[in-house]
N, C-alpha and C positions, 0 to 999 in steps of 0.2 A: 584157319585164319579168317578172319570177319575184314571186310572191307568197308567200310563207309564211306561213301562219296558225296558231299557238299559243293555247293555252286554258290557265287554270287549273284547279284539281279541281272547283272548284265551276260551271263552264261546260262542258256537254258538247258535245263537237265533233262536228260529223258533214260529210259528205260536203253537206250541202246547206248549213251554217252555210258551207262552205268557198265554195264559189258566189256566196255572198251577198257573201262578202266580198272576194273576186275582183272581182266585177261592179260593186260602191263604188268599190274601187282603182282599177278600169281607165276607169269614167266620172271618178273626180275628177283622175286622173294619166296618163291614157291618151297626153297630148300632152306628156308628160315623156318618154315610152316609150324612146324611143333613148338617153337620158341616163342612164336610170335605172336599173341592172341588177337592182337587186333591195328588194320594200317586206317588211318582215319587221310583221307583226300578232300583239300580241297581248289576248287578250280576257279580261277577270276581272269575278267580281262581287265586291266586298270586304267583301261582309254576307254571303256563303254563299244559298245559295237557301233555308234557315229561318228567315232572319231577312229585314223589307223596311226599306228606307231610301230618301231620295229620293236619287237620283244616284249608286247603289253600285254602276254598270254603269262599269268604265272600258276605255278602247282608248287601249294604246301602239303608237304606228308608226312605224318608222322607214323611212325611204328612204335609199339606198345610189346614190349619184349616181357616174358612172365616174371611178376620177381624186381623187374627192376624201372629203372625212369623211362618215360617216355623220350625217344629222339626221333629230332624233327630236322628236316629240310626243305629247299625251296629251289625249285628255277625256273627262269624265264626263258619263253621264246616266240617266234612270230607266231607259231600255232599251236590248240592247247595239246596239240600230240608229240608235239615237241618241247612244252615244258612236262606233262604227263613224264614221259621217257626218260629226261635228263634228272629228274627228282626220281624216279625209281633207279636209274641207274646209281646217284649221288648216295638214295638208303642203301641199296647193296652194297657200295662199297665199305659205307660207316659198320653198318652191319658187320661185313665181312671182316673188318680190323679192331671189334670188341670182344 
């Protein structure tokens, strides 16, 4: 399974956000592996880092299942490791009930 991680301007990306986000995917989705060719992430803050709000962290993800449509999900929370988790946990479930 391929991972892609995408950022917006106001999320800096680095070689270790990448890791992180890898390492979520593969524990929440790791047993979809064969199915899945590829989970596409991406990470925003929607208040900019000058501004704070609760729940301005959001993570879309979508998973790319062989064979068939893409599905996709989203969630928000105060950090992006808390929407990171809640969108991988929301694909495992969708996952889990196709």
């Amino acid at each position: 399974m391929q991972v892609q991680v995408n950022t917006d301007k106001n999320v800096e990306g680095s070689e270790e956000l990448t890791r992180q986000v890898e390492a979520v995917v593969e524990g929440a989705l790791g047993r979809f592996g064969d199915w899945i060719t590829r989970v596409e992430v991406q990470l925003s803050d929607e208040s900019s880092s000058s501004k704070t709000r609760d729940n301005d962290k959001r993570c879309v993800m979508e998973a790319r299942p062989a064979g068939q449509q893409p599905i996709s999900v989203s969630h928000q929370g105060a950090t992006l490791d808390q929407a990171l988790k809640g969108s991988a946990k929301k694909l495992a479930r969708l996952l889990n009930d196709t």
